[in-house]
N, CA, C and O of each residue as an XYZ file, in Angstrom:
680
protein
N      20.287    -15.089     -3.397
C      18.848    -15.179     -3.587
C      18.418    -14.247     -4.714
O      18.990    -13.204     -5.031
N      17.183    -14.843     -5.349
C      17.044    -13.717     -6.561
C      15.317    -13.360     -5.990
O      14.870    -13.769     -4.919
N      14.461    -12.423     -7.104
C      13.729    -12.171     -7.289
C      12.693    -13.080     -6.810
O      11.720    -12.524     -6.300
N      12.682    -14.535     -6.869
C      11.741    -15.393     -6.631
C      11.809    -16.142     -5.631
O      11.185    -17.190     -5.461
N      12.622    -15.604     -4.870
C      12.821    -16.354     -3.662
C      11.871    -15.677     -2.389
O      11.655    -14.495     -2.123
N      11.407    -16.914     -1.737
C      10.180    -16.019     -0.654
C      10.564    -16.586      0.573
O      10.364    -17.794      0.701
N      11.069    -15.973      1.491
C      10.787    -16.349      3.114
C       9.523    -16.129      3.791
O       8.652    -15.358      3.389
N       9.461    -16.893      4.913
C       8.679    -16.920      5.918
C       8.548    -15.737      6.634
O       9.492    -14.969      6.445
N       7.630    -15.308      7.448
C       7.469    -14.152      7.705
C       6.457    -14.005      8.956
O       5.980    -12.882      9.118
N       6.151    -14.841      9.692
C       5.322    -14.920     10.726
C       4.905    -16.261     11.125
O       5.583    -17.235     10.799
N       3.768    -16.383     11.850
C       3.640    -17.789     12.357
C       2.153    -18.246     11.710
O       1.216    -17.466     11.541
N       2.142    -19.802     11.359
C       0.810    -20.636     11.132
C      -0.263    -20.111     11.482
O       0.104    -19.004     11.877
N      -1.438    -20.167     11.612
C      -2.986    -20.225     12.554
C      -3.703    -20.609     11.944
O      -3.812    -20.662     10.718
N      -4.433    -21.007     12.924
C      -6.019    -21.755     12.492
C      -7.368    -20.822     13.618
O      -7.348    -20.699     14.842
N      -8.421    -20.300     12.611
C      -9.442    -19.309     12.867
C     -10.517    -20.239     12.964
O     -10.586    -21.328     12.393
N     -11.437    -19.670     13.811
C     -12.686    -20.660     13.902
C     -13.557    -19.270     13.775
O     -13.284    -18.184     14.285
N     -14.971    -19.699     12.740
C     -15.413    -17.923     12.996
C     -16.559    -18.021     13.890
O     -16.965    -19.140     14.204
N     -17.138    -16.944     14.346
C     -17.714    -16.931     15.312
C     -19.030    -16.287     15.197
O     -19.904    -16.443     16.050
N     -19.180    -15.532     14.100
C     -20.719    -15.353     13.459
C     -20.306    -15.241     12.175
O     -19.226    -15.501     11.645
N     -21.707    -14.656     11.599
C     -21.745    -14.110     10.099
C     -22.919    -13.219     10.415
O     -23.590    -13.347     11.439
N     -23.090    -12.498      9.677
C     -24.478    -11.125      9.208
C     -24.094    -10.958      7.920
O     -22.995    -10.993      7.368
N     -25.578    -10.706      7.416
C     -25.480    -10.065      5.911
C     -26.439     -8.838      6.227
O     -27.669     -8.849      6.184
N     -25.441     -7.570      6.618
C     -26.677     -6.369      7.141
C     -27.838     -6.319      6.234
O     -27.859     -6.699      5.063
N     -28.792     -5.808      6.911
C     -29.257     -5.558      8.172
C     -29.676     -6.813      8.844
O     -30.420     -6.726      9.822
N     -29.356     -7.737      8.506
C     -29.622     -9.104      9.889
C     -29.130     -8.869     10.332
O     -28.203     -8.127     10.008
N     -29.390     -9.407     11.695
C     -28.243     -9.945     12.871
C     -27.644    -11.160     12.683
O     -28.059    -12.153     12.085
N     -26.312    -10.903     13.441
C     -25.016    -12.209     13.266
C     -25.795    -13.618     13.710
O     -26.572    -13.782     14.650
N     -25.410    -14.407     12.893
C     -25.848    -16.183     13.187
C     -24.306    -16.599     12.666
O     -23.349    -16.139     12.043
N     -24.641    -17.483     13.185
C     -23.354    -19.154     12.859
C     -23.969    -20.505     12.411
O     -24.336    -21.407     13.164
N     -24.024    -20.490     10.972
C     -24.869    -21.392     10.432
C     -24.392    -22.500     10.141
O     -24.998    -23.321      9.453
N     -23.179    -22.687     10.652
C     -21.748    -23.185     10.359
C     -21.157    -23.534     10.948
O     -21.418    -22.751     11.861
N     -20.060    -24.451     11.543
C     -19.190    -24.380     11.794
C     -17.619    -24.558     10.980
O     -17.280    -25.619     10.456
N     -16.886    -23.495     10.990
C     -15.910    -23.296     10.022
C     -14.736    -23.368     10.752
O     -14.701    -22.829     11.858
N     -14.138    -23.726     10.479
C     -12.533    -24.125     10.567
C     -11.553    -23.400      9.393
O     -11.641    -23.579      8.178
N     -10.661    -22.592     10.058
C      -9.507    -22.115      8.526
C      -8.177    -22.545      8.697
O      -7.996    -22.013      9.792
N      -7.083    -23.116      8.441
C      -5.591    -23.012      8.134
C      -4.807    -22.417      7.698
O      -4.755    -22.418      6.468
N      -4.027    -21.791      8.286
C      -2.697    -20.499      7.780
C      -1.692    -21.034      7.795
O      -1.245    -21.540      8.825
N      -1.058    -21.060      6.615
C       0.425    -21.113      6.761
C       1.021    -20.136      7.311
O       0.384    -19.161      7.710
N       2.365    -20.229      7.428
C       2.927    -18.803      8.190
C       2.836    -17.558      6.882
O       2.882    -18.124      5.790
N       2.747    -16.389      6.783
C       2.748    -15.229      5.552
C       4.724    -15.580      5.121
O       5.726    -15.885      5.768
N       4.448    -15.348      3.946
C       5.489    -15.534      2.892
C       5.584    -13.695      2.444
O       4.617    -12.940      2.335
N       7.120    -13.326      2.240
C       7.481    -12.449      1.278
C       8.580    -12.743      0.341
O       9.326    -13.694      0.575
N       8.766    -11.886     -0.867
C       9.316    -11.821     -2.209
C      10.741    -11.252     -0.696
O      10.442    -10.514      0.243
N      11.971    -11.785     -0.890
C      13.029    -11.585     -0.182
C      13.719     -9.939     -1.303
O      14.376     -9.084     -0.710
N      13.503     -9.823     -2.427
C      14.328     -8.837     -2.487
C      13.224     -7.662     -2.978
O      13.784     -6.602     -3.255
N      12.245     -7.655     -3.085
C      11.079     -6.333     -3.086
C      10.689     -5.864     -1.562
O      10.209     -6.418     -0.573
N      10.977     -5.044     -1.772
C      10.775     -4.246     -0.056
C       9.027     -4.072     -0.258
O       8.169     -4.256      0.605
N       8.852     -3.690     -1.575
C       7.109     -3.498     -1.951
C       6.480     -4.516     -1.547
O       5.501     -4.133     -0.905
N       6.545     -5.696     -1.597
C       6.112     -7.069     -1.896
C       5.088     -6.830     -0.324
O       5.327     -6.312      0.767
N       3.954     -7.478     -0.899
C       3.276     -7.691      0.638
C       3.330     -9.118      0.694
O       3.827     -9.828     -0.180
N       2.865     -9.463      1.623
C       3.054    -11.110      2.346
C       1.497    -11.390      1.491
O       0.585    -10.646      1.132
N       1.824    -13.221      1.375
C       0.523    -13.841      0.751
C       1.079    -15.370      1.561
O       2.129    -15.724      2.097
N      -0.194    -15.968      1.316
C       0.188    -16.876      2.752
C      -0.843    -18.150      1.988
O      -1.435    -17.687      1.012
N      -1.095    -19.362      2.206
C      -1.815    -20.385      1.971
C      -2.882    -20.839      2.580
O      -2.534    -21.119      3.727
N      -3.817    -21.027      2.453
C      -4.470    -21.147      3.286
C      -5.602    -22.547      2.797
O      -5.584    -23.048      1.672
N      -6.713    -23.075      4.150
C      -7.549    -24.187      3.726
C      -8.980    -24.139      4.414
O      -9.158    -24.929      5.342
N      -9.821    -23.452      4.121
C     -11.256    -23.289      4.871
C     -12.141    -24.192      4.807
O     -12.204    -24.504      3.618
N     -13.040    -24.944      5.539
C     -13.653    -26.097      5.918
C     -15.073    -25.509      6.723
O     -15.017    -25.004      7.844
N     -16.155    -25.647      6.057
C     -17.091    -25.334      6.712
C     -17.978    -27.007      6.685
O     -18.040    -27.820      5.763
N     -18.587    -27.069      8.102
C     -19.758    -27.986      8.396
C     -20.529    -27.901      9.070
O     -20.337    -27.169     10.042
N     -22.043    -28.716      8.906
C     -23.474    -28.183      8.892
C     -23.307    -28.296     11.017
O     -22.508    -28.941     11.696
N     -24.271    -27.507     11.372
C     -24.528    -27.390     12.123
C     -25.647    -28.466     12.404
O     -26.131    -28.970     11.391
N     -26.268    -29.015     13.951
C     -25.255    -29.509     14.746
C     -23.666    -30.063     14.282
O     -23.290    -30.503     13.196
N     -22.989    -29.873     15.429
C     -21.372    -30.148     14.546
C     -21.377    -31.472     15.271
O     -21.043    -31.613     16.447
N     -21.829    -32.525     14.379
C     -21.820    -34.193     15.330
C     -20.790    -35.088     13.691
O     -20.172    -34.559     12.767
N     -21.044    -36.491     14.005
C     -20.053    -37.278     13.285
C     -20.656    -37.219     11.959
O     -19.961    -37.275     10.944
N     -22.674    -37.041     11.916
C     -22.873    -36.889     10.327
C     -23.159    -35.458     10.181
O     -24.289    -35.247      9.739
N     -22.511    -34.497     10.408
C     -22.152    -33.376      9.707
C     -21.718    -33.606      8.559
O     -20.821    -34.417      8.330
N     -22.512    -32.671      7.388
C     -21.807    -32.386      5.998
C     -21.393    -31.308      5.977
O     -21.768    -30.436      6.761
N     -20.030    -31.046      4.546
C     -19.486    -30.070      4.236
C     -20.395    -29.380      3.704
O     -21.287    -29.804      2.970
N     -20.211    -28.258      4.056
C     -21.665    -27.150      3.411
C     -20.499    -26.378      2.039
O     -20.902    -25.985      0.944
N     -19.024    -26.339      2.533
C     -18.532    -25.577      1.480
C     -17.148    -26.124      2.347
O     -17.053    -26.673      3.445
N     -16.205    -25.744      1.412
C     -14.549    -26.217      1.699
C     -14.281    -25.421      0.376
O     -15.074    -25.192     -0.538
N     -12.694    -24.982      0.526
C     -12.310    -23.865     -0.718
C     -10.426    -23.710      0.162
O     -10.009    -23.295      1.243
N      -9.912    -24.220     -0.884
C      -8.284    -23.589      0.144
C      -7.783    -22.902     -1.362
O      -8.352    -23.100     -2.436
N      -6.336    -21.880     -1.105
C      -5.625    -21.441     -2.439
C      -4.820    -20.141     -1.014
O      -4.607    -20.129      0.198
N      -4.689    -19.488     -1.891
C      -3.861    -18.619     -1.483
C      -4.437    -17.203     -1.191
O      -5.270    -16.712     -1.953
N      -3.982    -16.532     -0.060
C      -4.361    -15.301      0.533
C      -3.459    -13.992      0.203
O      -2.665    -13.574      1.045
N      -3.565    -13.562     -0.661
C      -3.041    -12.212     -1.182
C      -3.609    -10.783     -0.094
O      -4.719    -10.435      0.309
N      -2.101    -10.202      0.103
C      -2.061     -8.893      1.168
C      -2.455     -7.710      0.310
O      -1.522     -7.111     -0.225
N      -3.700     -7.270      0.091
C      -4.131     -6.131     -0.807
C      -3.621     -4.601      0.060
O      -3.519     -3.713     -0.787
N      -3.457     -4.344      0.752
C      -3.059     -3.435      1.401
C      -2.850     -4.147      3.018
O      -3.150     -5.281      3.393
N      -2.176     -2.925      3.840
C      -2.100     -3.345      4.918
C      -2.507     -1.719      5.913
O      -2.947     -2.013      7.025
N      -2.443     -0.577      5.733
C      -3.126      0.368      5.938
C      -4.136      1.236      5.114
O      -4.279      1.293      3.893
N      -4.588      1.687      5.799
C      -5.071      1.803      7.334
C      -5.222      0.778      8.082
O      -4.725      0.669      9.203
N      -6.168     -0.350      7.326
C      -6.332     -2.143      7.899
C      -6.139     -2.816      6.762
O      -5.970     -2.384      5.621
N      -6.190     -4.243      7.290
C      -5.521     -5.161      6.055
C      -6.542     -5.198      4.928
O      -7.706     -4.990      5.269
N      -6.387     -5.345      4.110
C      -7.317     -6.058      3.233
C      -6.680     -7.126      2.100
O      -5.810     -7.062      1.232
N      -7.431     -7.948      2.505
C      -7.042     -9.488      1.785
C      -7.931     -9.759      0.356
O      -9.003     -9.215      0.093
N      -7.123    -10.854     -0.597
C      -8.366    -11.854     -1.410
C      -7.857    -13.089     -1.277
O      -6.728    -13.536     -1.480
N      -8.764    -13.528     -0.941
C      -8.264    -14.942     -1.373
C      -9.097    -15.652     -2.587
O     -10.303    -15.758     -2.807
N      -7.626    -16.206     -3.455
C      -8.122    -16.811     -4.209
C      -8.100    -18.429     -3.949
O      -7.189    -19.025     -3.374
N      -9.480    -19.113     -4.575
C     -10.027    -20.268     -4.351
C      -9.516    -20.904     -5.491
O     -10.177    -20.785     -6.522
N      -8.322    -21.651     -5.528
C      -7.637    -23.114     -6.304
C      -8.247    -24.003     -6.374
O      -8.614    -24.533     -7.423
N      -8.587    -24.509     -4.798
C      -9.872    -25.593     -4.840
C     -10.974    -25.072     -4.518
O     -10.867    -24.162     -3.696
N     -12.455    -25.420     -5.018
C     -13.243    -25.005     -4.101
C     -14.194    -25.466     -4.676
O     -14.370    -25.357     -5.889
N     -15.382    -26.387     -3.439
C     -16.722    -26.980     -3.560
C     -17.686    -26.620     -4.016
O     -18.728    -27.221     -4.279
N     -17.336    -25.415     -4.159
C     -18.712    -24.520     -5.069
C     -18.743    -24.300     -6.734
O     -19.782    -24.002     -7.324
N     -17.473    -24.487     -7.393
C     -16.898    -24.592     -8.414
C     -18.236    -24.755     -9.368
O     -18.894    -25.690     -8.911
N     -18.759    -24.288    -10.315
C     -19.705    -24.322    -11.376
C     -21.012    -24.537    -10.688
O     -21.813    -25.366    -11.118
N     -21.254    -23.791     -9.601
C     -22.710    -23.140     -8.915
C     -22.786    -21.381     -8.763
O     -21.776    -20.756     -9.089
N     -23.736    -20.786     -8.373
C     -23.975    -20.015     -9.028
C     -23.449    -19.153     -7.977
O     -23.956    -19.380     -6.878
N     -22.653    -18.312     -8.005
C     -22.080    -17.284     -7.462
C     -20.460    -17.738     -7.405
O     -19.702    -16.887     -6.938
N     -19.868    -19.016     -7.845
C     -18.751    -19.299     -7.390
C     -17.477    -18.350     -8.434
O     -16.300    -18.706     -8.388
N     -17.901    -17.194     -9.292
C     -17.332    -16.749     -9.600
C     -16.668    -15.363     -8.858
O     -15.583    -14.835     -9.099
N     -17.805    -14.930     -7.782
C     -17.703    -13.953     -7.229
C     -16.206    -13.411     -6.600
O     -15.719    -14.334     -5.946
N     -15.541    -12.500     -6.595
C     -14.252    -11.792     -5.753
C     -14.125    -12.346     -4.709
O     -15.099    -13.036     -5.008
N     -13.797    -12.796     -3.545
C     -13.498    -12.745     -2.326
C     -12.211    -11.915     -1.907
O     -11.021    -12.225     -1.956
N     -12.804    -10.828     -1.504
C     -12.188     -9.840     -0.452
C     -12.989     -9.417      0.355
O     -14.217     -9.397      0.446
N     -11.370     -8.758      1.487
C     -12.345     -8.321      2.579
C     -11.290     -7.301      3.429
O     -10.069     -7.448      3.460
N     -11.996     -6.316      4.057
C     -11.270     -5.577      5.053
C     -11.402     -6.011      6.563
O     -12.461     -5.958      7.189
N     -10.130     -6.473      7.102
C     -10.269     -6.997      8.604
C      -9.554     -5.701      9.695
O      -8.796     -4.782      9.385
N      -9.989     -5.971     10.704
C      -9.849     -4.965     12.012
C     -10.088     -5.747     13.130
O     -11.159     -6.200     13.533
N      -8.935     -5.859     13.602
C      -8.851     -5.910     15.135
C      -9.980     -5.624     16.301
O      -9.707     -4.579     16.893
N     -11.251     -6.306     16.827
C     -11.808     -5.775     18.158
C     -12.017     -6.243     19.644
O     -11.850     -7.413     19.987
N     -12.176     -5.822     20.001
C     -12.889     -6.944     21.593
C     -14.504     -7.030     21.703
O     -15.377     -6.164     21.766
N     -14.528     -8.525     21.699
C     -15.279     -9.080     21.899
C     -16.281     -8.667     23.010
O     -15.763     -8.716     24.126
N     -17.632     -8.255     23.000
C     -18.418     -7.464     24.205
C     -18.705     -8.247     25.303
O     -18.704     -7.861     26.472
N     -19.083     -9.951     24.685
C     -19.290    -10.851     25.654
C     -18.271    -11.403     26.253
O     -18.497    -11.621     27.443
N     -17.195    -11.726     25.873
C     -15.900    -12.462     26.382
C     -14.591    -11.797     26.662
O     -13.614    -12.246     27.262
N     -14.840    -10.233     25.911
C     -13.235     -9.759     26.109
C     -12.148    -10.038     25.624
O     -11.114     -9.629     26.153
N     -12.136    -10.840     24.442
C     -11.613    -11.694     23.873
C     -11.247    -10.405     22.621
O     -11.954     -9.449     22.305
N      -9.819    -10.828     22.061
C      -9.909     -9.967     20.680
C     -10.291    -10.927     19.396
O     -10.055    -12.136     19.418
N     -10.706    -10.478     18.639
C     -11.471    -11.053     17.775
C     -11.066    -10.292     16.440
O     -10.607     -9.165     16.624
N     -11.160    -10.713     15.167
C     -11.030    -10.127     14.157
C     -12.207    -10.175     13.396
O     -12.710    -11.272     13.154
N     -12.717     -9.137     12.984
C     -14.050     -8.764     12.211
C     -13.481     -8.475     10.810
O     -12.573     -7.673     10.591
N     -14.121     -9.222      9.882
C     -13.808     -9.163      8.053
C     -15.173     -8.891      7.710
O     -16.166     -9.572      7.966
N     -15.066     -7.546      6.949
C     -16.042     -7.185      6.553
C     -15.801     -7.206      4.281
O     -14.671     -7.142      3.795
N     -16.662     -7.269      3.676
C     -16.913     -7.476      2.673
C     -18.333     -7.244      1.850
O     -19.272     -6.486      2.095
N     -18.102     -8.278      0.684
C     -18.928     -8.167     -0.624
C     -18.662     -9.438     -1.285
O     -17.761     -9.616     -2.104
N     -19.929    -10.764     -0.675
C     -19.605    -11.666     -1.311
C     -21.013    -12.228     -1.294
O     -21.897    -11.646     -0.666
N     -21.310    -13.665     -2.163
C     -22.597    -14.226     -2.156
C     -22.886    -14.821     -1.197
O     -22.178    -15.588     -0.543
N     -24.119    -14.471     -1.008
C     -24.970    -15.178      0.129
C     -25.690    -16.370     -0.818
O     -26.052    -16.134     -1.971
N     -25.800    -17.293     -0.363
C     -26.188    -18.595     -1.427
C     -27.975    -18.777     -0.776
O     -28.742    -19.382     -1.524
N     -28.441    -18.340      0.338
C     -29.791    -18.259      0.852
C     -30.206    -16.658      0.235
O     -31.357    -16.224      0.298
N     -29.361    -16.095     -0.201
C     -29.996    -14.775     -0.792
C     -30.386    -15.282     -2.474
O     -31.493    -15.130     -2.991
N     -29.282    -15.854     -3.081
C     -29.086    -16.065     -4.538
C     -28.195    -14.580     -4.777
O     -27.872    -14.468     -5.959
N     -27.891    -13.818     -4.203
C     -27.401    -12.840     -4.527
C     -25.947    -12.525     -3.800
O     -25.808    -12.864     -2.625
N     -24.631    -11.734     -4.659
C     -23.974    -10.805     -3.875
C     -24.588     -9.845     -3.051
O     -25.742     -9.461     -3.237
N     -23.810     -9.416     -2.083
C     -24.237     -8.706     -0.540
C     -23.330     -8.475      0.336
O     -22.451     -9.280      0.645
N     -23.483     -7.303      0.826
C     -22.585     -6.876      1.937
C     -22.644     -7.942      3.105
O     -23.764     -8.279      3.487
N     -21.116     -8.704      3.922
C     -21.363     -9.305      4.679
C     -20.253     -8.915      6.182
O     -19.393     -8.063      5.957
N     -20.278     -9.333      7.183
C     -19.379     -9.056      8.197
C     -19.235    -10.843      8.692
O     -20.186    -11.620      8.785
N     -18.310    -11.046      8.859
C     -17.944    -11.800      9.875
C     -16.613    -11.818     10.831
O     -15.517    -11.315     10.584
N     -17.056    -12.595     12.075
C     -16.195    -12.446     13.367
C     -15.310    -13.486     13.552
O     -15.899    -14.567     13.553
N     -13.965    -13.581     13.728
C     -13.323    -14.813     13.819
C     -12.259    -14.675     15.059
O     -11.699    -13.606     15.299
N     -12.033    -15.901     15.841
C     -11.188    -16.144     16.163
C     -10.008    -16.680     16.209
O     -10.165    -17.888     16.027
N      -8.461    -16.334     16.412
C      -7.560    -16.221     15.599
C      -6.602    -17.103     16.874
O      -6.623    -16.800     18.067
N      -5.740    -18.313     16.227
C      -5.137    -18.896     17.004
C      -3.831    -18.946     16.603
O      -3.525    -19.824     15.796
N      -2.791    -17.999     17.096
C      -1.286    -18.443     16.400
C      -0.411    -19.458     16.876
O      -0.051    -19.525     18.052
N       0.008    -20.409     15.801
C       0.030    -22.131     16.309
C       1.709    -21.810     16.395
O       2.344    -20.945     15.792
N       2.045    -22.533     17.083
C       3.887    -22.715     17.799
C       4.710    -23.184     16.407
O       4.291    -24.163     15.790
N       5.379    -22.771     16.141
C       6.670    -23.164     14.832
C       6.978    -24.580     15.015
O       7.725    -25.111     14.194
N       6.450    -25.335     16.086
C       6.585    -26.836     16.127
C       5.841    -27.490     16.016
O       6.142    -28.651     16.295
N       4.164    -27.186     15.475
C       3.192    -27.766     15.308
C       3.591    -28.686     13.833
O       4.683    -28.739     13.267
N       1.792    -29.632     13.311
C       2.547    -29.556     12.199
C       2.185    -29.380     10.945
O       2.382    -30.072      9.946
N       1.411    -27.978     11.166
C       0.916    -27.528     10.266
C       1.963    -25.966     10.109
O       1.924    -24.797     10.490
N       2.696    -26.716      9.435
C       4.429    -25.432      8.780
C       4.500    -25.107      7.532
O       4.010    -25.690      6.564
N       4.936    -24.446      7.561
C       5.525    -23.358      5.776
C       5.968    -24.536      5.115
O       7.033    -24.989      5.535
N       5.546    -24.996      4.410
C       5.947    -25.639      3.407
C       7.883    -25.573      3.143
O       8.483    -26.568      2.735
N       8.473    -24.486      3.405
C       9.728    -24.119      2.689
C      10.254    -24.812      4.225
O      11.093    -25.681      3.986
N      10.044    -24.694      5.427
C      10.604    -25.219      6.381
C      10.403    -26.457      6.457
O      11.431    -27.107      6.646
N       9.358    -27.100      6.372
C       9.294    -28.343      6.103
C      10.600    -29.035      5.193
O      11.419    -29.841      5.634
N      10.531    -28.400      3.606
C      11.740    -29.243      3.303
C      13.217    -28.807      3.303
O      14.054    -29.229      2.505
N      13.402    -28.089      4.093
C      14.451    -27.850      5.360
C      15.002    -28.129      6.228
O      16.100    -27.941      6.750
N      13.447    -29.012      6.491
C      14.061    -29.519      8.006
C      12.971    -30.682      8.131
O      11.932    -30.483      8.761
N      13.196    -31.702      7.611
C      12.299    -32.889      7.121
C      12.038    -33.784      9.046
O      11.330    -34.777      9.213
N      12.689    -33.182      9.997
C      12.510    -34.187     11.279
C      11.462    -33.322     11.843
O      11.283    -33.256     13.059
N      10.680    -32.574     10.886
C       9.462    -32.132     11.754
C       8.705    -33.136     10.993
O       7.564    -32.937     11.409
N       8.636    -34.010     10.208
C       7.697    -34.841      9.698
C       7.496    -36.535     10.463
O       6.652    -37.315     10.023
């Protein structure tokens, strides 16, 4: 194996989020969003290398019925900006519905942390950031809450590299 070779490194998931706030509001869900994870990928011979993973986000209008529209959709790849103290991610947008509107140039990053949920007990992951609010017209500090589902190595949403590996998961 050389330099460019990347293994797998954990398992798939798919996040559903569970609010948004742009402080000082309080959290709403204006949305319903759906995300896709591939499993995290590393560089096999950099011990440095952090994991970056693929990903496909899908947001639609609330009520969530059959004529729901896409309010926004954006997939590309999730880069590991650090991993302590907590993670912090970017993802960059390859595709994305917002493409030549006004904020679609903005960074997407964010610092996530592990919490429990007050109403359900549930752990939950909170991503906090600096991105556009499109009802503001402006960048803005934002938080959101997601829930995190890690999908079985036999689903069939797989690493791409296992897939053509092992083509009888298709």
């Amino acid at each position: 194996m050389d330099r460019t070779t990347i293994i797998p490194c954990g398992k798939p998931s798919a996040s559903a989020r569970v609010s948004i706030s742009w402080p000082p509001a309080p959290p709403v869900e204006d949305s319903s969003v759906l995300v896709l994870s591939s499993c995290p990928y590393k560089y096999t011979l950099d011990p440095n290398a952090l994991p970056f993973l693929l990903y496909l986000d899908l947001r639609l209008s609330l009520p969530l019925s059959p004529s729901s529209q896409i309010t926004w959709g954006f997939a590309g790849i999730r880069h590991t900006l650090q991993v302590n103290p907590h993670p912090k991610f970017r993802w960059d947008h390859v595709i994305d519905s917002r493409n030549g509107k006004e904020g679609c140039d903005t960074v997407d990053e964010g610092d996530t942390i592990v919490s429990r949920d007050a109403i359900t007990g549930e752990n939950v992951e909170v991503e906090t950031g600096i991105g556009w609010n499109p009802d503001a017209g402006r960048v803005q500090r934002y938080e959101e809450v997601w829930r995190l589902w890690y999908l079985d190595n036999s689903t069939y949403f797989l690493p791409s590299t296992e897939i053509l590996e092992n083509p009888t998961h298709l």
